[in-house]
Residue, then its C-alpha position, 0 to 999 in steps of 0.5 A: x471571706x476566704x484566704x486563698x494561698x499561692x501554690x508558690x507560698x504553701x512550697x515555701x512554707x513547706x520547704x522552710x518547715x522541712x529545713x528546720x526539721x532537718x536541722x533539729x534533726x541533726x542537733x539531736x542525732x549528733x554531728x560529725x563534730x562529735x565523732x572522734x578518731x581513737x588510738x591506744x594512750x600508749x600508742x605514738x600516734x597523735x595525729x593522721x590526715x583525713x587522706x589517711x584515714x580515709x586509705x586506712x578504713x578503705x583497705x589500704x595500708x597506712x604506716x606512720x610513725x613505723x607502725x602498720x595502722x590497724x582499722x577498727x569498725x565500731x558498729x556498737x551505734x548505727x548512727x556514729x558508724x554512717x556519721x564516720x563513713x559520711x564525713x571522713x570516707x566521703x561514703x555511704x555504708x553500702x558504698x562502703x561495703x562495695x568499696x571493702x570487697x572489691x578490694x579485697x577480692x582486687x588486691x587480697x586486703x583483709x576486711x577491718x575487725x568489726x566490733x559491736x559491743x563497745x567495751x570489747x572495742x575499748x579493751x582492743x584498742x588499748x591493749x594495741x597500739x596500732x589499732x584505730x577507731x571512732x567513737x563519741x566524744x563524750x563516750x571518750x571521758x570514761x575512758x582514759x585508756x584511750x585517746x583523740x587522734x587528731x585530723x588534719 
């Protein structure tokens, strides 16, 4: 005797599957969890909101603590960067790069240094206090130069 399943049970299945894909996916990819914002150790930043960080890597100036913020794009990991933008500028990487250049042709703001070999990222950053950044969490342990910079 054969089974016949209904058009609306095999959708389901199928949805059900793609959901769980899609959540090992993410638990293998990382989260925005293990994304953090990194500051010099020296620096006297210790915290900025998320409305800050978000002027701050769309080109708009940030001064806390008396210091002119300075953003850092690491794009060492393709997957940390869209990660960042996703979760904390609310943008995709070309909505990003369209939102960059319309400022900067707008207002004249200068692009943030973009760094694609790691160590040369760590090596700016802690030896500026005013430079931000992200990176893994678990990429900081190695690291005690730098620091966390909490988000409100």
């Amino acid at each position: 005797m054969e089974r016949v399943i209904s058009v609306k049970k095999l959708f389901i299945s199928l949805f059900l599957f793609c959901c769980l894909q899609a959540a090992n996916a993410g638990e293998s990819t990382g989260t925005a969890n293990d994304i953090v914002l990194i500051a010099s150790k020296e620096s006297s930043l210790n915290q900025l909101s998320l409305l800050e960080v978000r002027k701050l890597f769309i080109g708009m100036p940030v001064v806390k603590n008396g210091i002119h913020l300075m953003p850092v794009i690491n794009v060492s990991d393709q997957m940390i960067q869209n990660t960042f933008l996703q979760s904390m500028v609310f943008m995709t990487e070309n909505t990003y790069k369209r939102q960059l250049l319309k400022r900067t042709i707008k207002y004249g703001t200068i692009l943030p240094k973009k760094y694609d070999d790691i160590r040369e990222l760590i090596k700016k950053i802690s030896s500026n206090g005013s430079m931000v950044s992200f990176m893994r969490r678990s990429d900081l342990k190695s690291h005690p130069e730098l620091k966390v910079v909490e988000i409100l």
